[in-house]
N, C-alpha and C positions, 0 to 999 in steps of 0.2 A: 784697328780696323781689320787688320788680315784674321786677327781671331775672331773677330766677327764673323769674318767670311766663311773660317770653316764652320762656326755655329750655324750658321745660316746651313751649310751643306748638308748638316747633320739634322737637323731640326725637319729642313726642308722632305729629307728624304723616309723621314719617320711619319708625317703625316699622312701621305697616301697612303704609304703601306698598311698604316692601324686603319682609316675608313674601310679600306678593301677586308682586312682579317677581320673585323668588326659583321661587316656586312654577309660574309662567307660563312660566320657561325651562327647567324641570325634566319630562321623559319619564318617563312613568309606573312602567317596571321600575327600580327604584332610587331612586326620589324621595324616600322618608323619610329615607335612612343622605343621601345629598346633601344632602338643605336641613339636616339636625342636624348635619352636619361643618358647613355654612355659619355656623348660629346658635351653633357651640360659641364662637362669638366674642365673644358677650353674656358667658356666666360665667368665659371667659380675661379679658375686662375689669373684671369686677369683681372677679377675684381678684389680676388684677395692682394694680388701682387702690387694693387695699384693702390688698396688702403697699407699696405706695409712702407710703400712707397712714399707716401704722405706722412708718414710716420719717420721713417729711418733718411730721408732722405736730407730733407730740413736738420738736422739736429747731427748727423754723421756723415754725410756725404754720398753719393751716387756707385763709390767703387761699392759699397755695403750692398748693392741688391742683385750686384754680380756675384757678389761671394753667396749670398742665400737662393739664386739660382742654381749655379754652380753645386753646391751643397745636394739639393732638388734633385738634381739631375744624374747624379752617379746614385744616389739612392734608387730613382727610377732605375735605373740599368741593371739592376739587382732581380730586379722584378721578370727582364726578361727572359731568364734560363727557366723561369714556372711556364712560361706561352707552352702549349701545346701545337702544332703545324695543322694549318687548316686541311679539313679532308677533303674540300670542293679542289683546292691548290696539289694534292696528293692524287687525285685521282685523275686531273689533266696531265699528271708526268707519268701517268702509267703506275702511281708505286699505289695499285691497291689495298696490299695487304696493309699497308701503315693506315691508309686513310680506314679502314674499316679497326684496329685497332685505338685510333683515338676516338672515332664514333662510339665501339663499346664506353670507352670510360667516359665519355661521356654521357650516358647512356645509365652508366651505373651509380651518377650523379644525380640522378632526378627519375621521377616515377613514371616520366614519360617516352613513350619511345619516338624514336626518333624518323620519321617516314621518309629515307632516302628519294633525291630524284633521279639520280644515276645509280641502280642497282646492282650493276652489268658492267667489266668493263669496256671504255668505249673507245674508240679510234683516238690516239695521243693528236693534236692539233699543235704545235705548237706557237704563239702568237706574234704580232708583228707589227710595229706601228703602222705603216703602209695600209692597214686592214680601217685603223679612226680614219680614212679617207673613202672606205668601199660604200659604193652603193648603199648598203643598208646602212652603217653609222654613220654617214658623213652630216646629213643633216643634226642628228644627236649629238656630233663633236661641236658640230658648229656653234648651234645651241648655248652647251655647256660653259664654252670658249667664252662665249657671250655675256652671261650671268656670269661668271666668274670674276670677269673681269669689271663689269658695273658694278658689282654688291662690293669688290672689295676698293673700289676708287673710292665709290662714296662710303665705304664702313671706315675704312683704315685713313683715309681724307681726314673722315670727321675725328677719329679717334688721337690722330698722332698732331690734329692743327690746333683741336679746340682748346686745348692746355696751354698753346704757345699763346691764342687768341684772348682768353681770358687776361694772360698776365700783360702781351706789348699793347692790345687795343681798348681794353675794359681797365687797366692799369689793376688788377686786382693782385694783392701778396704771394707771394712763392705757395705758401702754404693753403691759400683760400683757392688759388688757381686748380694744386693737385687734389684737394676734396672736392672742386666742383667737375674736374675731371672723372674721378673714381665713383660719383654718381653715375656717367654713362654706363660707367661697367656691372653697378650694380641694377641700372634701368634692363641691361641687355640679358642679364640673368633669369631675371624676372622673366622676360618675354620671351627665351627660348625655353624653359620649362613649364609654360603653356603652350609652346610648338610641341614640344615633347607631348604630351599629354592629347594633343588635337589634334594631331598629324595624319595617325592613319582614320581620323574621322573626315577629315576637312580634305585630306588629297593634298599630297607636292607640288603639284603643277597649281591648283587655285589659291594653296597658301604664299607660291612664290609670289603668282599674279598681284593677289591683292595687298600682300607686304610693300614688294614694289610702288603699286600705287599710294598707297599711305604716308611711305620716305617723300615721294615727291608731293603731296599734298603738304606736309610737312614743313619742306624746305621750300615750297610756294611761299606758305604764310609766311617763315621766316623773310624771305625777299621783299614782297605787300609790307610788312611794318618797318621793315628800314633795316632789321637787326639792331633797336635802338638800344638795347639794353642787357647788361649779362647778363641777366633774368631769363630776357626770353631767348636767347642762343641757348641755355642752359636746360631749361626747358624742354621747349622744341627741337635743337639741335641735338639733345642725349633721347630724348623720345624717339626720332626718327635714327638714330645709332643704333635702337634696344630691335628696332623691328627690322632693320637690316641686321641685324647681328643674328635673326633667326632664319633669314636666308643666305649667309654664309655657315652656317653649323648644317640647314639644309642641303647645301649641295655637298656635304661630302658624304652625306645620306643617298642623294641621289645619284649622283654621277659613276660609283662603283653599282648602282643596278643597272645601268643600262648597257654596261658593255659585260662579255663574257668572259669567265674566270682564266679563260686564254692570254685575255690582254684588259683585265680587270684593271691591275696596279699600273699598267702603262700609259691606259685611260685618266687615270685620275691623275697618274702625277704630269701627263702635257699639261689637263688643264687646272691643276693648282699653279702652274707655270707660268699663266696669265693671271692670276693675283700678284704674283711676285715682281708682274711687271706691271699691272697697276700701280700697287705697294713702289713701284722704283718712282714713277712720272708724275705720280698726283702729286708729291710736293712741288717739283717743280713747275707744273701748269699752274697749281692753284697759286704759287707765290707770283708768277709771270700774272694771272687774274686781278690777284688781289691790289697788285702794286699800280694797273693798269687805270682797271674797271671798278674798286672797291668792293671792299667786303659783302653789298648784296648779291653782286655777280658772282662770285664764287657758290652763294645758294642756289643761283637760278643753272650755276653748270652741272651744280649734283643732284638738281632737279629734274635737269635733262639728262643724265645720265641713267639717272631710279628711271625714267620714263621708256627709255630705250629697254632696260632692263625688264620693265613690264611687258612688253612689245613680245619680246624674246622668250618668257616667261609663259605667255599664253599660247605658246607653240611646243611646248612641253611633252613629254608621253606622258602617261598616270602610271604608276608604277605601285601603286598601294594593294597590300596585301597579295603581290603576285609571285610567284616563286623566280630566281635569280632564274633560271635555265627558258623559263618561258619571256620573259622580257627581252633576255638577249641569247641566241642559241648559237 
């Protein structure tokens, strides 16, 4: 558990920072389909990790997919002495000359040049969390805080219950449980690589909106028919996983534009903060629900949750196709 914990610290702390260096080297026509091809790597991971899963897990045991993360995971770290340091992040500490040196090479990577929006350098700022409560971002934090926290009660809900649900309440085999699992992840694949692809056509703000309402329409049905069967939990339940899994790959798209490259990374990681405490409470509500009220209720509270979620959703900025410096200055 304690090496857990620091995995968790480590894992935790790498996430914002790649949305934000993602989103800092990203031009504004085309930025959402880029960064959701970039993050379609999040749900190719957990679908591949979840069919190796069903594979090695049955037949060799559990410690085995610690060892092929682990493995994973120092290889990545390989990877990062190639990063080059963002020039949006070089040019808030004053150090212009680097940031206009990685701009050249990158630059001299491709046929296109590259149209600076800070040309000049400009007043150093330096950032402050104090600032996600000012006037202009506080409603954007709030927001954010908001969706974060729905999309991942009900994604990580559904993703870490349904496996246990299939095998104590449908009585289905170890084995039948983790492949009707590793469906959700391949359902969520699917449907964040048509986010990718429609995103900066469809807009942030109406893809969340209407994702949102779909999970809950979803998890309606499931409640209306009883949950009578792993059929339709499987179903319905991985369907409504796949289109919530495109509004959590969505807000780490979203949430590094709306604050400025001042307090870009400090932005994201408060509120990946409230996933994490989603991620902490949902088992324990949903087990206090389920044990209470039965298994429909547990649908009808992720239904009101995605519904909140919509709520929150359609009070959005649009952020599509707008340069980072004009969204949040």
């Amino acid at each position: 558990m304690w090496l857990r914990f620091v995995q968790g610290i480590g894992v935790g702390g790498e996430v914002p920072v790649a949305a934000a260096y993602i989103n800092e080297l990203s031009v504004a026509q085309g930025r959402g389909r880029f960064f959701m091809l970039y993050e379609m790597i999040f749900p190719l991971g957990l679908m591949i990790s979840a069919q190796i899963g069903a594979l090695v897990v049955p037949s060799f045991g559990w410690k085995w997919m610690f060892l092929i993360g682990g493995i994973g995971g120092l290889i990545i770290f390989l990877f990062f002495f190639k990063l080059r340091e963002s020039p949006r992040w070089l040019i808030s500490k004053g150090r212009f000359d680097e940031a206009e040196r990685v701009i050249e090479e990158i630059e001299s990577s491709t046929d296109k040049r590259i149209e600076a929006k800070i040309s000049a350098p400009q007043a150093v700022v330096k950032g402050n969390w104090k600032e996600l409560f000012s006037p202009f971002y506080r409603s954007r934090t709030l927001i954010v805080w908001t969706l974060w926290f729905s999309s991942y009660f009900v994604a990580n809900g559904l993703n870490n219950w349904l496996p246990s649900l299939y095998k104590t309440v449908y009585n289905l085999p170890l084995e039948d449980s983790l492949h009707a699992a590793s469906l959700t992840n391949v359902i969520q694949t699917v449907a964040v690589f048509a986010c990718a692809l429609l995103i900066d056509r469809v807009g942030r703000k109406r893809w969340a909106t209407i994702a949102f309402l779909v999970v809950g329409l979803l998890l309606t049905t499931l409640w209306f028919n009883g949950a009578n069967s792993a059929e339709s939990v499987l179903y319905l339940g991985s369907a409504a996983y796949g289109v919530m899994g495109t509004i959590t790959v969505l807000l780490y798209l979203y949430t590094p534009e709306i604050y400025p490259t001042r307090m870009r990374v400090l932005g994201i990681a408060f509120a990946t903060a409230w996933l994490r405490l989603a991620s902490a409470i949902a088992p324990t509500i949903l087990g206090f629900v389920l044990g209470a009220k039965g298994i429909t209720s547990v649908f009808v509270l992720f239904a009101c949750v995605a519904a909140v979620g919509a709520f929150m959703a359609f009070k959005m900025i649009e952020t599509r196709e707008k340069v980072l410096e004009d969204i949040a200055p």
